[in-house]
N, C-alpha and C positions, 0 to 999 in steps of 0.2 A: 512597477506593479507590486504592490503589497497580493501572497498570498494567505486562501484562510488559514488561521491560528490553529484551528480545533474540526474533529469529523463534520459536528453540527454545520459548520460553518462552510466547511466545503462541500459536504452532501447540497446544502442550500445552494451554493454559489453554481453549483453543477448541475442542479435543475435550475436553477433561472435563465442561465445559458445554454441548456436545453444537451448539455453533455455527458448526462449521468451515465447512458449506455456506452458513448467512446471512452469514459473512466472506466466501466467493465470491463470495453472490447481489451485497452491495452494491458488490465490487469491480468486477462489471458492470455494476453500474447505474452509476455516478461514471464509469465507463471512457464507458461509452456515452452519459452524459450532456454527458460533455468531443470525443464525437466522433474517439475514441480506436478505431482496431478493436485491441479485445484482449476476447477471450471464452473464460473459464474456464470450463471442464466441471465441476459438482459435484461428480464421482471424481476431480478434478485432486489429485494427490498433495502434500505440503507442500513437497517439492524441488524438482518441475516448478512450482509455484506462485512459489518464491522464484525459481526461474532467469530465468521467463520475464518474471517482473516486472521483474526487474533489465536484463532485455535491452532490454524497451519503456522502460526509464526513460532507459537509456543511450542509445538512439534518439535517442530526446524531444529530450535537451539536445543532443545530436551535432546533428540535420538539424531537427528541431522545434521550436527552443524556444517562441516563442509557443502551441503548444497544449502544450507543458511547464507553462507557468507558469498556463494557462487549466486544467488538470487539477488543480495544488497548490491553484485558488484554488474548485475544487467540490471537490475532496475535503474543504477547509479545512484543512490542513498550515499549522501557527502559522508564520508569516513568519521570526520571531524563531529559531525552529529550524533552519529550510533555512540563514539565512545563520550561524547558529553554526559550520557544518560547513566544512572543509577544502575549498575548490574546484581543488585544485593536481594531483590526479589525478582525474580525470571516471568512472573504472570504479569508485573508491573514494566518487565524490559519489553516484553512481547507485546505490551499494549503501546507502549510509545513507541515503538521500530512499526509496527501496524500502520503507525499515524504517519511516518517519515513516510512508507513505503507509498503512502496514498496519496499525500503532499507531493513527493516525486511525479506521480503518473500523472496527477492533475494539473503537475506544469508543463508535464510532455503534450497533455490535451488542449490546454488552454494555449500554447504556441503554434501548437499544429494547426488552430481553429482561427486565432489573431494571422496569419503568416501566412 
């Protein structure tokens, strides 16, 4: 199974398999299992979903890192990927660790849903 590349592609691939809201529900569940407050509305739109994720990630590393790294390591974000990425602009790490963390959830959804 090829997963999506990019947001677009998975926001897409997540309504046509009708899983947009189980991609939120488990996004709260990891958020609030890492003691994370960030609680998405299931009508949360896929732009306010990307924004606000990218705003809590930039948080995170800015004033949190410890429950940063405590969030990569419930979600399971592969190690090998976070440090693949570029750390020399932090609005640019925070947007691609956004994109890992949703690529993650969407394969914990999409196995849960196949399985």
């Amino acid at each position: 199974m090829q997963f999506p590349a990019t947001f677009n592609d998975l926001i897409e691939e997540a309504n046509q398999l009708e899983l947009y809201k189980k991609l939120i529900f488990q996004l709260n569940k990891d958020f609030h299992l890492a003691n994370i407050d960030l609680d998405f509305h299931e009508d949360t739109l896929p732009s306010s979903l990307k924004l606000v994720l990218h705003e809590t990630v930039y948080k995170l590393i800015q004033e949190k890192f410890a429950e940063y790294l405590n969030l990569l390591y419930i979600i399971d974000v592969p190690e090998k990927q976070v440090k693949a990425l570029q750390g020399n602009d932090t609005i640019k790490l925070a947007e691609d660790v956004s994109l890992l963390i949703l690529k993650r959830e969407w394969q914990k959804v999409w196995y849960k849903n196949k399985f």
